[in-house]
Every structure is written in C-alpha cells, then in structure tokens.
N, C-alpha and C positions, 0 to 999 in steps of 0.2 A: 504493500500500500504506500511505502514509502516515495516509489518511484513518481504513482499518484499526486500525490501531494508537491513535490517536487515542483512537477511540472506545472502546476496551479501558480506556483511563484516565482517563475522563472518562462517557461513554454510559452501560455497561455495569454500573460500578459502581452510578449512579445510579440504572439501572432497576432492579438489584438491592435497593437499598436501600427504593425505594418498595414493593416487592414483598412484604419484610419487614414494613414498616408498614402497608402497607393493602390488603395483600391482591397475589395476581399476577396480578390482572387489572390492575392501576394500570401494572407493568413495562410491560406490551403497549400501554396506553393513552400512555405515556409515549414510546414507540418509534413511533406513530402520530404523536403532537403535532412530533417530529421531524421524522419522514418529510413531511410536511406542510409543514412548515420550508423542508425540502431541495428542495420541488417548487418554490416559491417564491424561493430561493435561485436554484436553475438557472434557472429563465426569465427572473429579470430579470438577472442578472451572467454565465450563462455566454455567453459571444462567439459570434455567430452566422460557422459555418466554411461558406468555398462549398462546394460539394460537388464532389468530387472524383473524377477517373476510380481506381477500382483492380481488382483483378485477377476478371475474369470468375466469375460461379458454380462453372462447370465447374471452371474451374483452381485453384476453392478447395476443392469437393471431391474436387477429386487429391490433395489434399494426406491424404486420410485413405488413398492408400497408402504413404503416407509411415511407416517401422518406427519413422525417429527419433524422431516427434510421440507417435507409439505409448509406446512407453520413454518419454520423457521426463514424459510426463502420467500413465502409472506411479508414476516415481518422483514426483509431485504427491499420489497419488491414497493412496501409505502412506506414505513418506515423513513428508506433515504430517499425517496420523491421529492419530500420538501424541500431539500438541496436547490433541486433542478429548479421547480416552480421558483425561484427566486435568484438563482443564478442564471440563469438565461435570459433573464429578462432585466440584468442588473442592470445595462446601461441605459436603458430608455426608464426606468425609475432613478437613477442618479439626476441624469438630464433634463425629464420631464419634470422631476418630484420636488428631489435634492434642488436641481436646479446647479446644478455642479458642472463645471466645464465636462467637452466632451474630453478633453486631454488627463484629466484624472482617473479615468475608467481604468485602464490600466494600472495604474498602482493601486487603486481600489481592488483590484484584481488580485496585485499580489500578495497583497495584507488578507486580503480572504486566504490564499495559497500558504501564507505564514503561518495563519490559524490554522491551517489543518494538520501543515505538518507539527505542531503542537502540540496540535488535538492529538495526532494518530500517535505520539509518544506515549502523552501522557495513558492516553486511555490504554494501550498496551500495559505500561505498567499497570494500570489498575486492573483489567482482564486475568494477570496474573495473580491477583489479589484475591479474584471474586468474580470471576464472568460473571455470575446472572448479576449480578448486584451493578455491575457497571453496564451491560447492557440495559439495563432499566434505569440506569442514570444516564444515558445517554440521551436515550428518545426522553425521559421527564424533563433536560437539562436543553437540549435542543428544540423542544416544544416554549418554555419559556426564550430561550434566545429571539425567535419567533415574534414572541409579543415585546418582548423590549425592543425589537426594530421596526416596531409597527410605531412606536413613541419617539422613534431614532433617529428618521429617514430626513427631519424634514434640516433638517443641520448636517453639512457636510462631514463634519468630524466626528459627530456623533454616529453619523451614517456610517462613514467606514469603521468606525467600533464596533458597530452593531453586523457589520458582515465579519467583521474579523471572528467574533463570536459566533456564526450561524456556522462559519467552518469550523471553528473550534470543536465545537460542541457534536455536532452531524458526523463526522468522516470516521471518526471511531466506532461506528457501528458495522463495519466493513469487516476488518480485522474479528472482532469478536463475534459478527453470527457465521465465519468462517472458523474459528475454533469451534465452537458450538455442535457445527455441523459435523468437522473432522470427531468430534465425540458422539453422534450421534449414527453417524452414518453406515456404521461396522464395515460390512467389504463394499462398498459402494464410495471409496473416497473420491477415487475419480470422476465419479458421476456428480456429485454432491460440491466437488469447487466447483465444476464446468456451473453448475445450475444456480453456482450462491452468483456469477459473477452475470448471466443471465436475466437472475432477480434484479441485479442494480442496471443493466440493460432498461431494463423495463422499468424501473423506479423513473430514471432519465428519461423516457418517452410518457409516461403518467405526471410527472411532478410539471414536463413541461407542456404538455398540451392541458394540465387543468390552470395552469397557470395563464397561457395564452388564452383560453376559456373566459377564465374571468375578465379579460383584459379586453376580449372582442366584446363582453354583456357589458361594457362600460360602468365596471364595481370600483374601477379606481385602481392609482397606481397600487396603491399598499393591497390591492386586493391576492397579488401571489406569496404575498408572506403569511398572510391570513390562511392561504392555503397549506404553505408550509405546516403551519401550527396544526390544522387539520390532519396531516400526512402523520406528523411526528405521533399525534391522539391515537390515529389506526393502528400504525406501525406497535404500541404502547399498548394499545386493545390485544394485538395477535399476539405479541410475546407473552402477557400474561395466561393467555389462551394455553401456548403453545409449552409455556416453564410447567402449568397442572399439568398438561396432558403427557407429558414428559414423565412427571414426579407420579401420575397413574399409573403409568405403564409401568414402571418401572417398581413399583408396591407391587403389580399384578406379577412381574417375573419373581418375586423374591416369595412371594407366597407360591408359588407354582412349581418354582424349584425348592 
C-alpha cells in the first residue's frame, strides 16, 4: 500500500499539474512515461522467486463460498468509496467552493498523499495491535473526518487540513481488510487479495459516480463529502455484520469439533 500512497504525493500531483499546463492528454502521457519506468524497474531488480506449490484451483475457488470473504470485501467495496466521492471531484470543490486558485490543487493533492502515507503507517502499527479494533476505528475515525470537512471546505487552509485528514484516516483500511482476509480465507489466498483489490476497484467506481450523482441533482459542492460520511456508515454497518458473523462461525466450529 505503501507504493499507493506514495504516488498520491509525488505521481499524482504531478500529473495533475502537467495537465493544467499543457493540456490532459500530457497527465496520461506522463503516467505512460512511468508505467514504462516501472516495467523496467521490475525486470531488472525484482528477485526472480522459485515457484512454489500453493493451494489447488478448486480449493481457491471454494473459497468464494466463503460468507466471510463475502463481508469482508463489502466492507472494501463502500467502506473506501468515500475516498473516491471526494477525491475526484476535489478540484472543482477547491475552485468552485474553496474558491482556491486552480494552481493549489496540486499541493492540495499532495498533502492529501502525505496523509495517507501517515495514515497507512500508523494504522499498520495499530493492525498489529488489534485488527478488528483498528478496522472499526478506521471507518468510525474517517466517517467523522467527513463531517469536519463538511465545516472545512469553505477556508483554504482549513480545506487542505480537512483533506489531509480524509487521507489520513481512509487509506488504512486497505492494509487491514487484506490481513483480515489473508486470516480468513484458508486455501483461497490467492483468490481473496485478487478480490480485496477488486473491492476497492469498485469502491473507486461507486464513491465516484454517487459522488458525481449528487453533483448533477444540484445538492451542492459539499454534497460528495456528505457522501463520503455515508460510504464510511455502510462500510461500518458491514464490518460489524461481518466481525458477528465471523465470531458465529467460528463458536459453531469449536462446539462441532
């Protein structure tokens, strides 16, 4: 996730910015000239791994009648939506809302990318502490971020506080419903990253089209942070769902065996 994050304050910005100047076809050419980079990068420094026996196809897709994998990549799938609902649509809420030069989007960009990778530290520490307890502080702790940049936006500086905190708080839930799963999933590991990273696929296409949603029914700029707070509520509904149904099953094998 780290890489993630990274690239939120460093990447992103930048393609942002070329985007600005010389059109948004340079962003995408810019993300090319990388990608490019990175294929090059891997071949010659990543470590060639033997390969190694692991769990047959069939017993990976058993795992999809797995209910836990199910919940779990749920709470992936709205959970981190609210990200998107508010990130993609940051610069025309700076612009519009804020009232912020278009020239600041960008470092407002990368102070969101600083948060996360903050976020994704700290919350690892804490995962090892206490998964389910920091996964429930995550979505509790990025549901309020939410509403304090709903109060935020309308001051620049307080605005980018208020993003820097929505990354803060959000990007750690990546890391930890992928532990989660790697403990729930028994021979199905494979199948169960492919599908946590799938969830946040999907998270990215929901946070952002209810985002734009509200934004076409004219609810107002702050209407996709509002969203956010919503995403963070479900996502916070299904783990709770998902930690009983967990803590069931799992009373039901120990009386059975």
């Amino acid at each position: 996730m780290m890489g993630l994050t990274l690239a939120n304050v460093i990447s992103v910005p930048i393609a942002t910015w070329l985007g600005q100047q010389f059109g948004w076809k340079s962003g995408f050419e810019f993300s090319a000239v990388l990608a490019f980079i990175t294929l090059i990068g891997v071949s010659l420094f990543a470590p060639n791994i033997p390969l190694q026996k692991t769990a047959s196809i069939k017993a990976e897709l058993a795992g999809l009648k797995n209910i836990n994998i199910w919940l779990t990549l749920a709470v992936g799938a709205i959970g981190f939506g609210g990200m998107f609902s508010v990130y993609s649509y940051v610069s025309p809420i700076l612009t519009e809302y804020t009232h912020a030069d278009i020239r600041i989007v960008p470092i407002a960009l990368a102070i969101w990318g600083v948060g996360m990778v903050i976020g994704g530290l700290v919350s690892g520490w804490l995962a090892d502490k206490s998964l389910f307890k920091t996964m429930i502080g995550i979505l509790v702790s990025s549901a309020l971020a939410f509403v304090l940049a709903s109060f935020m936006m309308s001051n620049l500086y307080t605005a980018i506080t208020a993003l820097f905190l929505i990354g803060f708080t959000v990007i750690g839930l990546g890391g930890a419903l992928q532990t989660h799963l790697m403990d729930i999933a028994d021979d199905a590991q494979t199948l169960a990253a492919s599908l946590n990273h799938s969830a946040f696929n999907l998270a990215n296409a929901l946070g952002t089209f209810l985002g734009g949603w509200v934004l076409s029914h004219n609810m107002g700029w702050l209407a996709p942070i509002w969203v956010g707070f919503v995403l963070s509520l479900g996502g916070l509904a299904i783990l709770l769902i998902a930690l009983a149904y967990a803590k069931y099953t799992q009373k039901n094998q120990s009386a059975v065996s």
